[in-house]
Biotite code that builds the C-alpha atoms (Angstrom):
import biotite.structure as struc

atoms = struc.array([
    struc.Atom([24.358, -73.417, 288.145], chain_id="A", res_id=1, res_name="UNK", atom_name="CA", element="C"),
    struc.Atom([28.052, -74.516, 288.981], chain_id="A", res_id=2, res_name="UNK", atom_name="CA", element="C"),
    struc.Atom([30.916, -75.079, 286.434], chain_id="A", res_id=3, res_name="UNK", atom_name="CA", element="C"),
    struc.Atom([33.448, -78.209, 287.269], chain_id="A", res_id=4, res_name="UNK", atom_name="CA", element="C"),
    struc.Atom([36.248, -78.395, 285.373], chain_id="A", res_id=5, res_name="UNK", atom_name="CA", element="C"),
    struc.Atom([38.464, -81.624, 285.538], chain_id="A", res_id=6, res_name="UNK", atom_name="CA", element="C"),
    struc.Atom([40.504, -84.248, 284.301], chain_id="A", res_id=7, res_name="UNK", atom_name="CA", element="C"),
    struc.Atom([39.619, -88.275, 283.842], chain_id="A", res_id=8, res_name="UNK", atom_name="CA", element="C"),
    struc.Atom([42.063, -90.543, 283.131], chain_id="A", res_id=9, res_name="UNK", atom_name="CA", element="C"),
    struc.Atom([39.857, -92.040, 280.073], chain_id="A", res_id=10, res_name="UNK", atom_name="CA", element="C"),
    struc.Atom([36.032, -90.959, 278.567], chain_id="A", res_id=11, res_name="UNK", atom_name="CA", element="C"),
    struc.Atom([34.435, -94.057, 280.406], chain_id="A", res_id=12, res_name="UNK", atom_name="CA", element="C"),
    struc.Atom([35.916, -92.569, 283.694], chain_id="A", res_id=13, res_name="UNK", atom_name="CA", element="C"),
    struc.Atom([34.374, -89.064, 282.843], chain_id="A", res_id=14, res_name="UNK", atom_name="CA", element="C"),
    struc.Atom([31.039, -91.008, 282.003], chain_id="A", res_id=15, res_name="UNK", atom_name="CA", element="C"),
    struc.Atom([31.541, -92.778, 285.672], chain_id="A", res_id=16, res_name="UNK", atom_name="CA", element="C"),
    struc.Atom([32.063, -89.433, 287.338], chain_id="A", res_id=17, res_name="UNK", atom_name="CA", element="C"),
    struc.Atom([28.780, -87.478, 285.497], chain_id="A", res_id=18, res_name="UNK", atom_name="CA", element="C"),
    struc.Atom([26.395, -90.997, 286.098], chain_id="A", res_id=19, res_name="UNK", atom_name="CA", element="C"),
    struc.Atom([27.100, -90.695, 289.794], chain_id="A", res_id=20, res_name="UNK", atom_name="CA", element="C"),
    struc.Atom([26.775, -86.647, 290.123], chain_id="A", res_id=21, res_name="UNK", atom_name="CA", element="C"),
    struc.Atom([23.180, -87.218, 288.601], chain_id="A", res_id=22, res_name="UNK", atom_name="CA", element="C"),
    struc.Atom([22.549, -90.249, 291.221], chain_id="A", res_id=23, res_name="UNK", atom_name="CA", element="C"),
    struc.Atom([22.734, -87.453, 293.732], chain_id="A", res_id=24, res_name="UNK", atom_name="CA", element="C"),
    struc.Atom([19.857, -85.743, 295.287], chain_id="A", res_id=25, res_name="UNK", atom_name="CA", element="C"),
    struc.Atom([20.825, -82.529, 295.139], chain_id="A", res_id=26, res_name="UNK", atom_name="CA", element="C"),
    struc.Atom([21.740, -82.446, 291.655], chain_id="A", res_id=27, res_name="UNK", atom_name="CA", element="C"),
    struc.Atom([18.644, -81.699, 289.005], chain_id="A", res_id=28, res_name="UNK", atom_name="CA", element="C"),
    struc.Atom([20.690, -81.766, 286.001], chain_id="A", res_id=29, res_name="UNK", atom_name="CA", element="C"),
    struc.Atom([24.139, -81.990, 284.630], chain_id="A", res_id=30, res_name="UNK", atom_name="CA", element="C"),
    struc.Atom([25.449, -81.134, 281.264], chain_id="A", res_id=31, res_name="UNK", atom_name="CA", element="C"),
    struc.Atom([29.276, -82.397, 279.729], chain_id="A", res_id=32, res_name="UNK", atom_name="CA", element="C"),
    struc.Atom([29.876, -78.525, 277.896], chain_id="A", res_id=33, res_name="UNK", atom_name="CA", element="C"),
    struc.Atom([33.286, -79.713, 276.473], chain_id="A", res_id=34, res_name="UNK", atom_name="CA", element="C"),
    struc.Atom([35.657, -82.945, 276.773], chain_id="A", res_id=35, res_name="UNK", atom_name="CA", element="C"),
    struc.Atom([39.052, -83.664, 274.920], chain_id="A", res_id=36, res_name="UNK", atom_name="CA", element="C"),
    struc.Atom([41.515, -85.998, 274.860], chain_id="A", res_id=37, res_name="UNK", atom_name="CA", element="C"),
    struc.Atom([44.914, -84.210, 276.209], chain_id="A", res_id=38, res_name="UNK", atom_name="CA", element="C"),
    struc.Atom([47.616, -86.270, 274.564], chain_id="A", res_id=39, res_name="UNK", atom_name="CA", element="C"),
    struc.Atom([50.900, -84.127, 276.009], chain_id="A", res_id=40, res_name="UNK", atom_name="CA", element="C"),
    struc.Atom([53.245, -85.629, 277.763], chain_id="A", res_id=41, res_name="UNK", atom_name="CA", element="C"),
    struc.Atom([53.436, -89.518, 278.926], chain_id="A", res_id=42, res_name="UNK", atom_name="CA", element="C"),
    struc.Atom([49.731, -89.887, 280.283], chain_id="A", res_id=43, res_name="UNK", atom_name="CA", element="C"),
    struc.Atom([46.646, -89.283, 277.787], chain_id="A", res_id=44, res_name="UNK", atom_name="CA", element="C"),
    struc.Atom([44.094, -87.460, 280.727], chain_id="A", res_id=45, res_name="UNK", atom_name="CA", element="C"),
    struc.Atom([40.407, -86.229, 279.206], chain_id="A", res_id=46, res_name="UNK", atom_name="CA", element="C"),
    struc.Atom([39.720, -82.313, 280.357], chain_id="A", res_id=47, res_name="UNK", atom_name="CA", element="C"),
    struc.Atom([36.605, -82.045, 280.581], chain_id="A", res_id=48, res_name="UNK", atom_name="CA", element="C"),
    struc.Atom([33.712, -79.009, 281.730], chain_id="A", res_id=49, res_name="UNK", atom_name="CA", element="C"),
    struc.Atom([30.601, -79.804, 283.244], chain_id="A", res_id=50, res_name="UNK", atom_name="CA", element="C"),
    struc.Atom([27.615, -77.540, 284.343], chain_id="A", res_id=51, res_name="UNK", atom_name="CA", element="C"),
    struc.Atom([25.911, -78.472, 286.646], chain_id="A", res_id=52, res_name="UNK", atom_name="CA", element="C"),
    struc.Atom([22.267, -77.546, 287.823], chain_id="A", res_id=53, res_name="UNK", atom_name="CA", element="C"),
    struc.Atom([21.694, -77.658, 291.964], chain_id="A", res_id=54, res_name="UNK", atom_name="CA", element="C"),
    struc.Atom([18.597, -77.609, 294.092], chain_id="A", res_id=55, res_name="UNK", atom_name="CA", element="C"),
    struc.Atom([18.524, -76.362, 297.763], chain_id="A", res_id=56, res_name="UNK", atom_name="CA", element="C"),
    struc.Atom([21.176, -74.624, 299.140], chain_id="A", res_id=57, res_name="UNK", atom_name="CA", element="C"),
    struc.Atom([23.828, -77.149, 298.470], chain_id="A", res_id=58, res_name="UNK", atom_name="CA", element="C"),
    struc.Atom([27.050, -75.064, 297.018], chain_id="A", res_id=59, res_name="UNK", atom_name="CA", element="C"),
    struc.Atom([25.454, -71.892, 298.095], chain_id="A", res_id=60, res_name="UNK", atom_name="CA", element="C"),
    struc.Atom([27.655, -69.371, 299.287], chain_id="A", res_id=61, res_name="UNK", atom_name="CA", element="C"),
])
């Protein structure tokens, strides 16, 4: 299991970013734990945390 954490500039962008993560092969699952708006300052950005289940080695240390 891996933990991303990020920003998007908007929710649909998120949504972009997670469809294509589960498009890949070595991805079996992946799971949005938390996303927010972040209004500071002049740009509104969406933090977001994902967890992410991999199969095979890929991100193996």
């Amino acid at each position: 299991t891996m933990l991303i954490q990020g920003q998007a500039m908007d929710h649909v962008a998120m949504s972009d970013f997670v469809t294509s993560l589960t498009r890949q092969p070595d991805i079996e699952n992946v799971r949005i734990v938390s996303s927010r708006l972040n209004r500071g300052g002049q740009v509104k950005l969406v933090d977001f945390s994902l967890e992410i289940i991999v199969v095979g080695n890929i991100g193996r240390v």
